[in-house]
Each structure stands twice: as C-alpha cells, then as structure tokens.
C-alpha positions as CSV (number, residue, x, y, z in Angstrom):
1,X,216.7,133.0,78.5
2,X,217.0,132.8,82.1
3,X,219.9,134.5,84.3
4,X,221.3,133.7,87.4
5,X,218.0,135.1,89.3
6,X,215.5,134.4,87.0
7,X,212.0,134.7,88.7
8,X,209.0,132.4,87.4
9,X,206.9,133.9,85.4
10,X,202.8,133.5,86.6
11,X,203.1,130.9,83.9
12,X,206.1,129.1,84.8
13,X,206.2,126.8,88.1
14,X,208.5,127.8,90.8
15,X,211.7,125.9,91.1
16,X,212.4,124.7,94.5
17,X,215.9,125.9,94.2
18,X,217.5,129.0,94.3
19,X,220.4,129.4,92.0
20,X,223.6,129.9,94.0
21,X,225.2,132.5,91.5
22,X,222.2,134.7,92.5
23,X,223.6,135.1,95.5
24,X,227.2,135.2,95.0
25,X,226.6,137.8,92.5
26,X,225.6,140.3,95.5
27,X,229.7,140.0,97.0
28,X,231.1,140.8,93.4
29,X,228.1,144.0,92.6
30,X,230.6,146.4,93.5
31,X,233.0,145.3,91.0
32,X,230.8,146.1,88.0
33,X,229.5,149.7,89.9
34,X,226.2,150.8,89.9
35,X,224.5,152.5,92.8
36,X,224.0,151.2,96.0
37,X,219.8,151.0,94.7
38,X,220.9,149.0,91.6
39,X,223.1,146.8,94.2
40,X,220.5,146.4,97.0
41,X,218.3,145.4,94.1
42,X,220.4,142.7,93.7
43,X,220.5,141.6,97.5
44,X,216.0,142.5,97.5
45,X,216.2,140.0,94.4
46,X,217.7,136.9,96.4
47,X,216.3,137.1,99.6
48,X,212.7,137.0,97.0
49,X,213.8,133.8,95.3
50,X,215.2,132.5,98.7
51,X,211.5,133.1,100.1
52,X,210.0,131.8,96.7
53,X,212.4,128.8,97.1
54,X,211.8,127.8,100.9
55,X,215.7,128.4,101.2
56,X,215.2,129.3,105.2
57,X,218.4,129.6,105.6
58,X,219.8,132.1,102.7
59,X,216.6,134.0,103.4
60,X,217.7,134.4,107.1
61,X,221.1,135.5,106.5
62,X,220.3,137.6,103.7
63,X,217.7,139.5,105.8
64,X,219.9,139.5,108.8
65,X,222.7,141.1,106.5
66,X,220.0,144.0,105.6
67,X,218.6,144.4,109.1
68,X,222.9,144.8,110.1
69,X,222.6,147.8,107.1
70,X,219.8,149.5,107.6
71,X,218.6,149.1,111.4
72,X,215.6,151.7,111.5
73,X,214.3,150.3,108.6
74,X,211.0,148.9,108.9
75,X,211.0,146.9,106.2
76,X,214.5,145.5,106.8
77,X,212.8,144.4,110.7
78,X,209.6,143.0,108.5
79,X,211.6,140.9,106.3
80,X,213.8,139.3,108.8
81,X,210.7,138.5,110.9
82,X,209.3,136.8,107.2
83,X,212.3,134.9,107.4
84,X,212.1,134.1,110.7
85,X,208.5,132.2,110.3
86,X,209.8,130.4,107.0
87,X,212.1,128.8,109.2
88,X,209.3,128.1,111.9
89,X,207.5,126.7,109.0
90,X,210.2,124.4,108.2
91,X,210.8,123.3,111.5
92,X,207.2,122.3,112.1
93,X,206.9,120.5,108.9
C-alpha cells in the first residue's frame, strides 16, 4: 500500500509528481508528537521526493525552510545548493 510519501521502489518507476499531503503532513507533525528526528524525518522525506519528482520549487522552499533551522549545517547549505541547480536545470530545459 502506498502512503502519502511513498518512495518507488528500484522496481517501480518514479512518478513525476510529488503527493501534496507529503508535504502538508510536515505543518500538522507536531500534532501527533514524536521527536524533532522523527519530524525532520518527515520534512528529509519531501524535500527527497521533491528532488525525485523535479518539483524545483517545493524542493527550494523546503530546503530554504531547513537552511532557516539549522544555519551551520552543512548539509542543510548542500541541499539548498541541490535545489538550487534543479531549478537551473529546469530553467535551461
């Protein structure tokens, strides 16, 4: 069964779509709990299938939002830059 984030499997072809309750469910995570890992998981999970899905636009905000919330982070810089060339890419195309 898929959910609202469901990833292909190597199998299974990618949809060019990402599913938008993927990322609503992110502005309702605190709601249900968890820890702030199980909840970034959640916002790691659709900036992935925004990537995966050529969404240039959900993967730029969604990146920005983690670059606003963790500044030093490398990997927060890294990803933004990711989305940055997706949206390059898009342009040129």
């Amino acid at each position: 069964m898929r959910g609202p984030c469901h990833v292909p499997t190597p199998h299974q072809a990618p949809t060019p779509h990402i599913d938008p309750r993927c990322i609503g469910s992110r502005s309702i995570a605190q709601l249900f709990g968890g820890s702030h890992a199980q909840r970034d998981i959640l916002s790691l999970t659709a900036l992935h299938a925004a990537f995966r899905g050529g969404i240039s636009e959900a993967a730029q905000a969604t990146a920005f939002e983690r670059t606003q919330h963790k500044p030093t982070s490398p990997w927060a810089r890294r990803l933004s830059r990711h989305a940055a060339q997706l949206s390059a890419h898009q342009r040129e195309a």
